[in-house]
N, CA, C and O atoms as a Maestro MAE file, in Angstrom:
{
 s_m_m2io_version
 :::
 2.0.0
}

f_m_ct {
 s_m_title
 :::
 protein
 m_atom[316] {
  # First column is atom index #
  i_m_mmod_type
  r_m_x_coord
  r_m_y_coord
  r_m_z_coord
  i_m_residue_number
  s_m_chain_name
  s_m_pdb_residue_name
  s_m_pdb_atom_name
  i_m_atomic_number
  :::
  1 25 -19.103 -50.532 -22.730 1 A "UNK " " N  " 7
  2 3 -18.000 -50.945 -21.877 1 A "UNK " " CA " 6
  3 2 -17.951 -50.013 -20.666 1 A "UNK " " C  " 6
  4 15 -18.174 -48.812 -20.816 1 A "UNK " " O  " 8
  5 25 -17.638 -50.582 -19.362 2 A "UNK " " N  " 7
  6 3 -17.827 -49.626 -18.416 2 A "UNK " " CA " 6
  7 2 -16.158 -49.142 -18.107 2 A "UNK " " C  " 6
  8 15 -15.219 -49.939 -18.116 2 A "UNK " " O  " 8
  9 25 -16.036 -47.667 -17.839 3 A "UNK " " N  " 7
  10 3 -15.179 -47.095 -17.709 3 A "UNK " " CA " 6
  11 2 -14.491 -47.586 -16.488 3 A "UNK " " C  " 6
  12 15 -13.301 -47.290 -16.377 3 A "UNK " " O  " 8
  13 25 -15.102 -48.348 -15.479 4 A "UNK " " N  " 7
  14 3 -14.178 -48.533 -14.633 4 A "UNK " " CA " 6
  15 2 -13.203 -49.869 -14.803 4 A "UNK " " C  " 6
  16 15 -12.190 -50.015 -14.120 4 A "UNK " " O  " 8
  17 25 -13.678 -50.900 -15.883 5 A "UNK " " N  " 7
  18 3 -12.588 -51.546 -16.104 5 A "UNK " " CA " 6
  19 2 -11.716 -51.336 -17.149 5 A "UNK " " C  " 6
  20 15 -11.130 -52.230 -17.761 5 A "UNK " " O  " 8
  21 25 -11.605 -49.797 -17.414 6 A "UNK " " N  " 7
  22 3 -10.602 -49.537 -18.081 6 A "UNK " " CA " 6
  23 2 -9.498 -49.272 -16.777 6 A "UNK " " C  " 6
  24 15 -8.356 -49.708 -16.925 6 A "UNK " " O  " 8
  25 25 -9.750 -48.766 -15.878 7 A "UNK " " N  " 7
  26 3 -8.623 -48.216 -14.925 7 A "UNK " " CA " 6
  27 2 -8.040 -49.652 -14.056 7 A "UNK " " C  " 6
  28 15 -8.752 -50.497 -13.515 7 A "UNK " " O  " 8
  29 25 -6.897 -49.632 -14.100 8 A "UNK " " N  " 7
  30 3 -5.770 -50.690 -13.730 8 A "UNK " " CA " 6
  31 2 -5.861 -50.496 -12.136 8 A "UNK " " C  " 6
  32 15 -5.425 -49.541 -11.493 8 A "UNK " " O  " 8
  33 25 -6.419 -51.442 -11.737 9 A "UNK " " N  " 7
  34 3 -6.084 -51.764 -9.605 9 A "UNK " " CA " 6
  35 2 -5.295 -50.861 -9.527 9 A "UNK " " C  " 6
  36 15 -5.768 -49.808 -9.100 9 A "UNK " " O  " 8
  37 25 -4.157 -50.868 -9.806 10 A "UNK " " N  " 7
  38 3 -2.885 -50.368 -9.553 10 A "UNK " " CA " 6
  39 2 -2.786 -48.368 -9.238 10 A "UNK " " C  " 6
  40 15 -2.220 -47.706 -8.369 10 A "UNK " " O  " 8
  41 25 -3.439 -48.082 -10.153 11 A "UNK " " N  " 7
  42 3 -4.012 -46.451 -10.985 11 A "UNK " " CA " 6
  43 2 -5.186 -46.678 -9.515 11 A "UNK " " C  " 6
  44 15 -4.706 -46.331 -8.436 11 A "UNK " " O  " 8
  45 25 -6.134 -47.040 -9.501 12 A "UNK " " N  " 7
  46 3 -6.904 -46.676 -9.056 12 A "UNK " " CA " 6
  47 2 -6.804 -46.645 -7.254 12 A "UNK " " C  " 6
  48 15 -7.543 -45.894 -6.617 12 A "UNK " " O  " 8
  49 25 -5.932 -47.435 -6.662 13 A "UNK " " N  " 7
  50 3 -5.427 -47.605 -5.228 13 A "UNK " " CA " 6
  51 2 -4.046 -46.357 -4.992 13 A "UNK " " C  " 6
  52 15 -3.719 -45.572 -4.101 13 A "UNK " " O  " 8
  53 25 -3.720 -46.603 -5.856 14 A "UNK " " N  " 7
  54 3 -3.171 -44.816 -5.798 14 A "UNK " " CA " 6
  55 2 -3.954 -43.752 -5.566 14 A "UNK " " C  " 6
  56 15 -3.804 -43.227 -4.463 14 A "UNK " " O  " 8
  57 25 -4.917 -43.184 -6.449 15 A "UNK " " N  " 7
  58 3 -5.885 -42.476 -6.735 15 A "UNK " " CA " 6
  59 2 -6.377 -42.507 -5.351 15 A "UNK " " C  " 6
  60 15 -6.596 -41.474 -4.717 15 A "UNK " " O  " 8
  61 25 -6.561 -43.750 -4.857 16 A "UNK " " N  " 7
  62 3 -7.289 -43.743 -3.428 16 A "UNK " " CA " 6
  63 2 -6.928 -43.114 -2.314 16 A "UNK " " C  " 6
  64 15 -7.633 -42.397 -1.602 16 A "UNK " " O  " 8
  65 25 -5.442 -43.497 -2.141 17 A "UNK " " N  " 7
  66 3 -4.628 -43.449 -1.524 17 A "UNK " " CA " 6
  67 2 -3.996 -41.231 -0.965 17 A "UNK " " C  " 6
  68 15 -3.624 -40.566 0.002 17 A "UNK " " O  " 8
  69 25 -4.365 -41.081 -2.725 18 A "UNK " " N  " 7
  70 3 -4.371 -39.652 -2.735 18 A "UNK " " CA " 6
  71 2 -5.422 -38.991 -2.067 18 A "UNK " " C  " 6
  72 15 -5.281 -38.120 -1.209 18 A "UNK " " O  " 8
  73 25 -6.613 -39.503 -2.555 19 A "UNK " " N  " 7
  74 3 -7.877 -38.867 -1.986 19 A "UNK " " CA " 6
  75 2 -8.195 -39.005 -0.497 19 A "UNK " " C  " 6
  76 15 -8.805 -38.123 0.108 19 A "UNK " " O  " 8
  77 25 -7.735 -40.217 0.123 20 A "UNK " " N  " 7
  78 3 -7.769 -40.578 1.600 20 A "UNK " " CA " 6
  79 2 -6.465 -39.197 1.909 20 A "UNK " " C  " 6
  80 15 -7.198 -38.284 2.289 20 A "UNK " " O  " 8
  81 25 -5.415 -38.790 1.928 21 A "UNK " " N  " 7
  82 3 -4.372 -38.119 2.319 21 A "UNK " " CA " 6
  83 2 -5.167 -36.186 2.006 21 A "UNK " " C  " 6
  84 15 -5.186 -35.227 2.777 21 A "UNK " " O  " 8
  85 25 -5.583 -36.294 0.886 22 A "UNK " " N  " 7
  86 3 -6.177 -35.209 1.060 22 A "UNK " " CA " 6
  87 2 -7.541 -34.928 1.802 22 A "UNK " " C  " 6
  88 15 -7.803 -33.750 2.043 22 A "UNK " " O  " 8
  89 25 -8.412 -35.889 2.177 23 A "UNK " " N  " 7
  90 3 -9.448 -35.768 2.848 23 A "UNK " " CA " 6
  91 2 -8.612 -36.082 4.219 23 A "UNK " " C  " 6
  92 15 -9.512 -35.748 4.988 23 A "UNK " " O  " 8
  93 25 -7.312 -36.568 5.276 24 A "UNK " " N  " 7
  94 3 -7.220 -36.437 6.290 24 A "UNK " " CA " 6
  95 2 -6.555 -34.530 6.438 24 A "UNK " " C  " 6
  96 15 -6.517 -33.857 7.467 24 A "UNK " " O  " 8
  97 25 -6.191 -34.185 5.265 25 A "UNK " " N  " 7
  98 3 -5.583 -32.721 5.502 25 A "UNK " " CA " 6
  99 2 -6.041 -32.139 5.641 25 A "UNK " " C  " 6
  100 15 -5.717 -31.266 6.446 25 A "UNK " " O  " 8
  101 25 -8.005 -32.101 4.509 26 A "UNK " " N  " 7
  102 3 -8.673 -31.167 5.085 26 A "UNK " " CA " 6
  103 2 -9.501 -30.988 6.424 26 A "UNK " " C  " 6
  104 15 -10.050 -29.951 6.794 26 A "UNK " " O  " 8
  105 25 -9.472 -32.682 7.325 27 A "UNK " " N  " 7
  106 3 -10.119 -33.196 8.072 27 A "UNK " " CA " 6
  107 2 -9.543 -32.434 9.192 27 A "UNK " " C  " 6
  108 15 -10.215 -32.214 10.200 27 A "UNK " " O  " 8
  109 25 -8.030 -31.918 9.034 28 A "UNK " " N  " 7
  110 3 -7.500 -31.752 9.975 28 A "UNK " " CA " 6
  111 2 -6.967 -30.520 9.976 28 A "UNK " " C  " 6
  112 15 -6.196 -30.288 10.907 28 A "UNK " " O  " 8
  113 25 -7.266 -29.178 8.750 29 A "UNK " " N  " 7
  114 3 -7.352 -28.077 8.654 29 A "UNK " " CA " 6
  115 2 -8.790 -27.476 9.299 29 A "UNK " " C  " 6
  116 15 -8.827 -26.413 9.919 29 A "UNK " " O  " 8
  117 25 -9.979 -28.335 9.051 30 A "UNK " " N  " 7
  118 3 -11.362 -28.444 9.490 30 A "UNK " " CA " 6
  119 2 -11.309 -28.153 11.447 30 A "UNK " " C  " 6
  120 15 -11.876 -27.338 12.175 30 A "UNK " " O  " 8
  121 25 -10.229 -29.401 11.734 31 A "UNK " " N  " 7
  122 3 -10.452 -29.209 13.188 31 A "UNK " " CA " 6
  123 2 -9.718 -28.227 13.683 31 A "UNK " " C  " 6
  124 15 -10.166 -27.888 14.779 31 A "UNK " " O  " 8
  125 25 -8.453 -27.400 13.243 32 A "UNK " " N  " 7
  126 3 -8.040 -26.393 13.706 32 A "UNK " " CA " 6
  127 2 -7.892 -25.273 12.803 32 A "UNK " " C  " 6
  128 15 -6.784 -25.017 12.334 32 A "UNK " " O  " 8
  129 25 -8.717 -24.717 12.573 33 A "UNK " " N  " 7
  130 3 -9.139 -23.847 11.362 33 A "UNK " " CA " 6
  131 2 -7.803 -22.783 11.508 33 A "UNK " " C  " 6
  132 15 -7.008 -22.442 10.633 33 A "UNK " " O  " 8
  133 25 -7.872 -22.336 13.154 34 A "UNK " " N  " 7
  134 3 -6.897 -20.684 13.609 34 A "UNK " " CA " 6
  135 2 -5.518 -20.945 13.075 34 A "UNK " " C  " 6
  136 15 -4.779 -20.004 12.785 34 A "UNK " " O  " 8
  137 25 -4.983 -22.769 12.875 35 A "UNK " " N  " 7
  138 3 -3.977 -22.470 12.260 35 A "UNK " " CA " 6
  139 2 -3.631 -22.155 10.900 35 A "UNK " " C  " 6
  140 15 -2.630 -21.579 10.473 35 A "UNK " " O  " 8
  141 25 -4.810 -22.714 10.176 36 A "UNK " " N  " 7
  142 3 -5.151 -23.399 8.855 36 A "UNK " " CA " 6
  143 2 -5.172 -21.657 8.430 36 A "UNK " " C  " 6
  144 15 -4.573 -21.423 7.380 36 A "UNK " " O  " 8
  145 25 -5.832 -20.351 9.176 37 A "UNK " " N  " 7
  146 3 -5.352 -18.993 8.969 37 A "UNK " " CA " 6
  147 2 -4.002 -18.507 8.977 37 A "UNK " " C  " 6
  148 15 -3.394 -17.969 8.053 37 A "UNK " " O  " 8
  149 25 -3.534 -18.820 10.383 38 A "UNK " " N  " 7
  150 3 -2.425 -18.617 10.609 38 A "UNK " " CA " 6
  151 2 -1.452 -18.658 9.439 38 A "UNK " " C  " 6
  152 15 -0.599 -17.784 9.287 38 A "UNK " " O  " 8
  153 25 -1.616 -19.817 8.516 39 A "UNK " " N  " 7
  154 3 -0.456 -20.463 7.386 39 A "UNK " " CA " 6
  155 2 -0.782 -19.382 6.293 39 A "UNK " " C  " 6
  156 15 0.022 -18.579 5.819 39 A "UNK " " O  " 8
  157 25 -2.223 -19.525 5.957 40 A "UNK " " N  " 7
  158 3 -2.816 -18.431 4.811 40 A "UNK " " CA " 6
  159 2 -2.268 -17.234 5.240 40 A "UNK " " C  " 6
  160 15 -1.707 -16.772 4.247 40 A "UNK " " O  " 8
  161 25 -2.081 -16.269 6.431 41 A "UNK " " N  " 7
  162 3 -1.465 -15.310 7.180 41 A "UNK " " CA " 6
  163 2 -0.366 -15.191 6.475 41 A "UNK " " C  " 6
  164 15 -0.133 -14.766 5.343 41 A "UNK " " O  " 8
  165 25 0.291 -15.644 7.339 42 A "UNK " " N  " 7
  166 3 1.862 -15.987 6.711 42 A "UNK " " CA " 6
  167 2 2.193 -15.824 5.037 42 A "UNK " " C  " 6
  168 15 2.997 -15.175 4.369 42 A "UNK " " O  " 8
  169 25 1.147 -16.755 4.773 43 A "UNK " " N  " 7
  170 3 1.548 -16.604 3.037 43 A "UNK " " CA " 6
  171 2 1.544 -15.246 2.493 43 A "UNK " " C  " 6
  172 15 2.302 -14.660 1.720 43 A "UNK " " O  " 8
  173 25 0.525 -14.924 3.087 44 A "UNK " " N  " 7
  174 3 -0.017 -13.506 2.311 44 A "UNK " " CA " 6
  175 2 1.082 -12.464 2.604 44 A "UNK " " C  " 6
  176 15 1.404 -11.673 1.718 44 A "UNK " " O  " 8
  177 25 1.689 -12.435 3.861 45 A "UNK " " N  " 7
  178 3 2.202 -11.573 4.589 45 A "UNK " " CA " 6
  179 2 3.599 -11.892 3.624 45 A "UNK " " C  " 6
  180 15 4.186 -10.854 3.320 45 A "UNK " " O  " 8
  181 25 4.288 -13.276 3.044 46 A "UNK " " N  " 7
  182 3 5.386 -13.043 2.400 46 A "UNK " " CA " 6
  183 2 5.509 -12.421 0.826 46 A "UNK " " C  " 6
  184 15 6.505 -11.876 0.351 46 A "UNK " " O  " 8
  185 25 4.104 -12.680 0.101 47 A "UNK " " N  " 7
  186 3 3.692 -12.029 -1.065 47 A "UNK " " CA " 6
  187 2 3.759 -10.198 -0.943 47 A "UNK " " C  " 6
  188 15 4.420 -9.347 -1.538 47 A "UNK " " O  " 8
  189 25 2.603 -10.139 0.262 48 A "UNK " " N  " 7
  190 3 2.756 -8.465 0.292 48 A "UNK " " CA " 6
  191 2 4.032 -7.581 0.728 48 A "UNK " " C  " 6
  192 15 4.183 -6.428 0.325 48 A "UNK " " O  " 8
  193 25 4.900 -8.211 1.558 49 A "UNK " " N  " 7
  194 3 5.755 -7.640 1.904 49 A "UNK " " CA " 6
  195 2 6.921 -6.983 0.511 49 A "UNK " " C  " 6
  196 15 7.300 -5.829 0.310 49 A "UNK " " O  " 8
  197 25 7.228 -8.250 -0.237 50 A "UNK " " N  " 7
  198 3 8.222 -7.665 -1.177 50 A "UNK " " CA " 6
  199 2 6.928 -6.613 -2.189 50 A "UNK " " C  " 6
  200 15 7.314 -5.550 -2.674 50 A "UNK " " O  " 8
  201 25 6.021 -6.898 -2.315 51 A "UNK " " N  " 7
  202 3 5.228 -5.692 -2.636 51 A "UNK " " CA " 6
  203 2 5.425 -4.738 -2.273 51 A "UNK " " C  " 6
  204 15 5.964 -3.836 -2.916 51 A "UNK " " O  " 8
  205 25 5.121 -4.695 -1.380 52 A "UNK " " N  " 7
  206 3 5.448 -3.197 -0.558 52 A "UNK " " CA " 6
  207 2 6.467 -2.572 -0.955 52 A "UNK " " C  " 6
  208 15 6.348 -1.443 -1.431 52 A "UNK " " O  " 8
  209 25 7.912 -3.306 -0.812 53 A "UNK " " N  " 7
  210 3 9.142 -2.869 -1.227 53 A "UNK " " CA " 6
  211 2 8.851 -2.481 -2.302 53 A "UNK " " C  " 6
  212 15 8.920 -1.257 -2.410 53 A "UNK " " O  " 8
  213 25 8.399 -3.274 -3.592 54 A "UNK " " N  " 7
  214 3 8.514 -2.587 -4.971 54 A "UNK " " CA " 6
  215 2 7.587 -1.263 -5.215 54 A "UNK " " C  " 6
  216 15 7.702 -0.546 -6.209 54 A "UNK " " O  " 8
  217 25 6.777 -1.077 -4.298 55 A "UNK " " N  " 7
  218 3 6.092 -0.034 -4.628 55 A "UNK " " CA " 6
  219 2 6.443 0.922 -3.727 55 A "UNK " " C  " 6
  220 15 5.918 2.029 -3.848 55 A "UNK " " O  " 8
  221 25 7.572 0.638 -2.453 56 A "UNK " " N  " 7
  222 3 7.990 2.150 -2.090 56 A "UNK " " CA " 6
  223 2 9.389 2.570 -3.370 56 A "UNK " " C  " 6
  224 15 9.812 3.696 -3.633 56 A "UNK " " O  " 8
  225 25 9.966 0.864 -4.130 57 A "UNK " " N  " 7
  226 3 11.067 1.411 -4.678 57 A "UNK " " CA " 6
  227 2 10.483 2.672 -6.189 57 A "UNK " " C  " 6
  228 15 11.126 3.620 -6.641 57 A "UNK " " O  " 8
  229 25 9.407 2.285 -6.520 58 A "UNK " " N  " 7
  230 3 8.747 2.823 -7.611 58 A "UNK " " CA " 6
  231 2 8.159 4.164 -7.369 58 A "UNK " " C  " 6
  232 15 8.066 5.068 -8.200 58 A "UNK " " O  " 8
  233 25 7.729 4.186 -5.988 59 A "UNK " " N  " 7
  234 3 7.620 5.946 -5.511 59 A "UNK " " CA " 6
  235 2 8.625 6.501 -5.418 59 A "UNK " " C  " 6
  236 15 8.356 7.702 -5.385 59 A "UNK " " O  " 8
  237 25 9.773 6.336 -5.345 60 A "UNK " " N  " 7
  238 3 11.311 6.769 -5.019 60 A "UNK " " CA " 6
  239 2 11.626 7.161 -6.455 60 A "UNK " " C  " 6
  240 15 11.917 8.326 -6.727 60 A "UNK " " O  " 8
  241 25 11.567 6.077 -7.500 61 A "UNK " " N  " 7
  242 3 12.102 6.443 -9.044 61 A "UNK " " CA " 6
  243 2 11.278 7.597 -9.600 61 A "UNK " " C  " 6
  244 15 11.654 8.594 -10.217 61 A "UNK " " O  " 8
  245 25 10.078 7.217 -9.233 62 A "UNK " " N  " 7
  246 3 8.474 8.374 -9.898 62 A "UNK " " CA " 6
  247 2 8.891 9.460 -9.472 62 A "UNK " " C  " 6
  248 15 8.773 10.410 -10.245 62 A "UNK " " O  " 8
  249 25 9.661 9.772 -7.807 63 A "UNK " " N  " 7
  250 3 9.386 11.230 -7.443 63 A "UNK " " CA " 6
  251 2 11.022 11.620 -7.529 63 A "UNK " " C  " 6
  252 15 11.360 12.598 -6.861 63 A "UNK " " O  " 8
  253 25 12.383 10.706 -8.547 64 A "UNK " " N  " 7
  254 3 13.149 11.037 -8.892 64 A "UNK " " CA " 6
  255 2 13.103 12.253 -10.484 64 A "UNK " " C  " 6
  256 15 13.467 13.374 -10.840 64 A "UNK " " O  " 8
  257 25 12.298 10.879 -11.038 65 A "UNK " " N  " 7
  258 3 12.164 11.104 -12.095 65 A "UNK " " CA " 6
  259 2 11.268 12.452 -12.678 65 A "UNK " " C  " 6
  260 15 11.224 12.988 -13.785 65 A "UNK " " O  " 8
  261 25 10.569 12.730 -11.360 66 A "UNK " " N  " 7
  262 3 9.582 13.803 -11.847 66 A "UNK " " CA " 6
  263 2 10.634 15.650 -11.355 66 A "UNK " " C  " 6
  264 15 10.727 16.741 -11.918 66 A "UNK " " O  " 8
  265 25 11.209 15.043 -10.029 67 A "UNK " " N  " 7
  266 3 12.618 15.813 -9.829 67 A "UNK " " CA " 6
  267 2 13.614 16.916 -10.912 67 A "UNK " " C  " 6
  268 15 14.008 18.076 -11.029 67 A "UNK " " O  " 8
  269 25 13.661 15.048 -11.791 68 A "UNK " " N  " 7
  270 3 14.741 15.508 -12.760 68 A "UNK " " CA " 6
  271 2 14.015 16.702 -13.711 68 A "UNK " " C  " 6
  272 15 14.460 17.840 -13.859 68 A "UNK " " O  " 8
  273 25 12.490 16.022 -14.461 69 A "UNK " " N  " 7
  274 3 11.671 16.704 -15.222 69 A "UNK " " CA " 6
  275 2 11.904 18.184 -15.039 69 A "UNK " " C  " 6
  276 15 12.353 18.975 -15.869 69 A "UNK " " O  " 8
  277 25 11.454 18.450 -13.596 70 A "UNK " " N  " 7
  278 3 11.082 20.213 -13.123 70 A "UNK " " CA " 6
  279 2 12.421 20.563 -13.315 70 A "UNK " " C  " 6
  280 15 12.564 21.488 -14.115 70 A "UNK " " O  " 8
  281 25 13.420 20.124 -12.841 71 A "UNK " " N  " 7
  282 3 14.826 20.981 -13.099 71 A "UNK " " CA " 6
  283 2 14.968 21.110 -14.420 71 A "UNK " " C  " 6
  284 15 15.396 22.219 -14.741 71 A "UNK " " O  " 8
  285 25 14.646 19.955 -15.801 72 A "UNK " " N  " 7
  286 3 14.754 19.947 -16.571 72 A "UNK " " CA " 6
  287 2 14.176 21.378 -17.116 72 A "UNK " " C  " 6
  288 15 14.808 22.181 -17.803 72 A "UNK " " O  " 8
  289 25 12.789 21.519 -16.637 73 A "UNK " " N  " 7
  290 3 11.704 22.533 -17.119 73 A "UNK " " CA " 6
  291 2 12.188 24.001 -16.645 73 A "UNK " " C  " 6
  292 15 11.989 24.915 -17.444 73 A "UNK " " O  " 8
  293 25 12.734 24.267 -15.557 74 A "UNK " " N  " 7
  294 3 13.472 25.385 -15.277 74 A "UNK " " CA " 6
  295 2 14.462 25.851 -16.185 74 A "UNK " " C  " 6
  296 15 14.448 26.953 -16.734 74 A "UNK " " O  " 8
  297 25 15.513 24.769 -16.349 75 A "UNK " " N  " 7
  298 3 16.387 25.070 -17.331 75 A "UNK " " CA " 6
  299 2 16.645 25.221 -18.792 75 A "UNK " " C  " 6
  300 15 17.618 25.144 -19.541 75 A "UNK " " O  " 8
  301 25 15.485 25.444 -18.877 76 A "UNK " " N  " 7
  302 3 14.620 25.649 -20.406 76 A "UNK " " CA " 6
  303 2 15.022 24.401 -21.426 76 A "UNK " " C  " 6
  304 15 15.442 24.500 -22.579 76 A "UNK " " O  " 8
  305 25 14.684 22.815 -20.411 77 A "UNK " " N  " 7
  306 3 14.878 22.086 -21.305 77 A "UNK " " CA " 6
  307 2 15.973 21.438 -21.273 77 A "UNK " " C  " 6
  308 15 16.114 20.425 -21.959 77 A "UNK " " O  " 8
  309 25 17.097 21.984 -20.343 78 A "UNK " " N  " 7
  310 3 18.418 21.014 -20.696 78 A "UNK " " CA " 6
  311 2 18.514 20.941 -19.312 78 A "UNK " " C  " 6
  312 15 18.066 21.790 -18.541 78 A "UNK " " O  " 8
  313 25 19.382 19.436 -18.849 79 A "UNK " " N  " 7
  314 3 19.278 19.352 -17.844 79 A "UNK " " CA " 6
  315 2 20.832 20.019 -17.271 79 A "UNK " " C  " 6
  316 15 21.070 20.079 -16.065 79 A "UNK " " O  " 8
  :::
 }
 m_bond[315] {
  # First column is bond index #
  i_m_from
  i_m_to
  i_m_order
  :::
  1 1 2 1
  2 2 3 1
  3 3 4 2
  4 3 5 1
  5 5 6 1
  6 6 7 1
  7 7 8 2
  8 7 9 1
  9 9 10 1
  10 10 11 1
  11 11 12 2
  12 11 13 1
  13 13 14 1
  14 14 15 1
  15 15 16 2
  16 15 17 1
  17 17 18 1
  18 18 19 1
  19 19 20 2
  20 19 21 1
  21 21 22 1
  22 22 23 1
  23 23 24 2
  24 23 25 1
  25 25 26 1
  26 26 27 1
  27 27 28 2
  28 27 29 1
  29 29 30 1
  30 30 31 1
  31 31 32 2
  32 31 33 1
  33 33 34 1
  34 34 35 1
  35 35 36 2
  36 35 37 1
  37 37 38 1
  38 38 39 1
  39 39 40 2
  40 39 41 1
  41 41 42 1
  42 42 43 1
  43 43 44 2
  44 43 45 1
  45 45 46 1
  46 46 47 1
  47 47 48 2
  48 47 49 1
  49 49 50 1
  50 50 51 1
  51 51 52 2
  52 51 53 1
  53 53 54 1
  54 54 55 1
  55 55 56 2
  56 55 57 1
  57 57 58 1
  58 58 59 1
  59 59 60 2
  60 59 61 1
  61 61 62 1
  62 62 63 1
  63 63 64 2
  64 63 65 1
  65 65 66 1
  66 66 67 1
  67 67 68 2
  68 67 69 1
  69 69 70 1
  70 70 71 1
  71 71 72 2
  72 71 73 1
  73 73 74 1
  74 74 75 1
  75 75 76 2
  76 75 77 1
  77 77 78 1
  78 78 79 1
  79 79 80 2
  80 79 81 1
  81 81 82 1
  82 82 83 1
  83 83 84 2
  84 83 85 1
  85 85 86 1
  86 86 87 1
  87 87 88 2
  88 87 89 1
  89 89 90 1
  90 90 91 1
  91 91 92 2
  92 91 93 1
  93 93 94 1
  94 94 95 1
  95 95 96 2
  96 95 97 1
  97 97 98 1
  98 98 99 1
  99 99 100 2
  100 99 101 1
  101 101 102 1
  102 102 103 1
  103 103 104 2
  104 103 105 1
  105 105 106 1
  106 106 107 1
  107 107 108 2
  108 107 109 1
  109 109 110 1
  110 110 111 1
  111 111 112 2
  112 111 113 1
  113 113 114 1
  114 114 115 1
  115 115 116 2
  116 115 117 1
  117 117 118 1
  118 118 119 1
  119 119 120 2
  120 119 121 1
  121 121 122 1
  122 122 123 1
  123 123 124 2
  124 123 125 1
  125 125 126 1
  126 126 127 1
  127 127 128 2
  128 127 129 1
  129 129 130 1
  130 130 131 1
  131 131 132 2
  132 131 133 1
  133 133 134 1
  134 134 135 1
  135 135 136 2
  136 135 137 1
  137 137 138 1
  138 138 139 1
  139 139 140 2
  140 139 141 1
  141 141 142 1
  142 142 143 1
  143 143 144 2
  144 143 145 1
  145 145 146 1
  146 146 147 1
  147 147 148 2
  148 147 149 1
  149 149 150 1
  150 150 151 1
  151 151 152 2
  152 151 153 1
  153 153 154 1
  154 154 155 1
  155 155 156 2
  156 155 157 1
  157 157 158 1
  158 158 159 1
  159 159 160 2
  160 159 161 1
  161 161 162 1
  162 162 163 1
  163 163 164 2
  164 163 165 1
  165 165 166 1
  166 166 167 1
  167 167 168 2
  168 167 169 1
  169 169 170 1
  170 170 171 1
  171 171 172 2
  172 171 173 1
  173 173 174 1
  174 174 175 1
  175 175 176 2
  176 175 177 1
  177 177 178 1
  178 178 179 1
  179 179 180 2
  180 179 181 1
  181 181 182 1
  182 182 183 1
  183 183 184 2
  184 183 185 1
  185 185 186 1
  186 186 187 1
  187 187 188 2
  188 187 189 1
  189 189 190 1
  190 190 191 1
  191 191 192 2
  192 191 193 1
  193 193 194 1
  194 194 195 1
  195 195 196 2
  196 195 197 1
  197 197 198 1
  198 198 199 1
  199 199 200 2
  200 199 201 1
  201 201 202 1
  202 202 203 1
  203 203 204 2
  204 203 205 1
  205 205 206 1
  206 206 207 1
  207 207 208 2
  208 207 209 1
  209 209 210 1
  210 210 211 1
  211 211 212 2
  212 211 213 1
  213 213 214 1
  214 214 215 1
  215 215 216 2
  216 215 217 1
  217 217 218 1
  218 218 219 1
  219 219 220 2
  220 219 221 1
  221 221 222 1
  222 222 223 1
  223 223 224 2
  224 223 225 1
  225 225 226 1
  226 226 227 1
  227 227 228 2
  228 227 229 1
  229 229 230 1
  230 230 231 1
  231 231 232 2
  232 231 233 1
  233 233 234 1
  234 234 235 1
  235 235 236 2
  236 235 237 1
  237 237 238 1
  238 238 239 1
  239 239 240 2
  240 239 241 1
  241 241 242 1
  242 242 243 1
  243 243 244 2
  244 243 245 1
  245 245 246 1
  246 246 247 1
  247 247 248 2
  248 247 249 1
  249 249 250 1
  250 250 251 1
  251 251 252 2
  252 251 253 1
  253 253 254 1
  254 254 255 1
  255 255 256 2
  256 255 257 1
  257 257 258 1
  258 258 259 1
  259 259 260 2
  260 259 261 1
  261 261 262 1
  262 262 263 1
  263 263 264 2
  264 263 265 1
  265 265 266 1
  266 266 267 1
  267 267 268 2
  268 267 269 1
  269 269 270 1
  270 270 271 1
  271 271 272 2
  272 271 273 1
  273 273 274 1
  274 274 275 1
  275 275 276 2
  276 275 277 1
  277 277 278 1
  278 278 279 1
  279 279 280 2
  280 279 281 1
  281 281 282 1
  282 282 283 1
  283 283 284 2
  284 283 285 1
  285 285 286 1
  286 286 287 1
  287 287 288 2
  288 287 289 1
  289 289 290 1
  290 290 291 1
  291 291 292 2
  292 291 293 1
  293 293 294 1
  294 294 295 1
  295 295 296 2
  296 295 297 1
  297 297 298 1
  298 298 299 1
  299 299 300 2
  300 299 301 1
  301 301 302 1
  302 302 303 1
  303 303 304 2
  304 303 305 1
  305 305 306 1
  306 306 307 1
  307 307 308 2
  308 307 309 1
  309 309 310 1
  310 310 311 1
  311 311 312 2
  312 311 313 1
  313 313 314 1
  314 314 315 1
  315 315 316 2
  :::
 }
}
């Protein structure tokens, strides 16, 4: 039995319909590539940014926490 008359007109003009919409997006990321960066740019730039934040907030706790330690260690242990 051939697999393609298992798939319903219906299923398959969709399917089409998808693949035509994604082949005009890449058709048209293709012709202007600098923006098609530009967006990837952007993305990246909103991922790394709160990065950044969490890893200056985590140098802040590390060089609290190591703070507390040495006073701890001076005071033979108690803070």
């Amino acid at each position: 039995m051939n697999n393609l008359s298992l798939i319903s007109s219906g299923d398959a003009e969709g399917d089409l319909r998808e693949l035509r919409k994604d082949v005009e997006k890449l058709s048209e990321d293709l012709r202007d590539p600098r923006s098609c960066m530009d967006a990837e740019r952007e993305a990246i730039k909103r991922d790394v940014i709160p990065l950044t934040d969490i890893s200056c907030r985590l140098k802040t706790a590390i060089a609290t926490t190591n703070a507390v330690r040495d006073r701890a260690e001076r005071n033979g242990g108690g803070l």
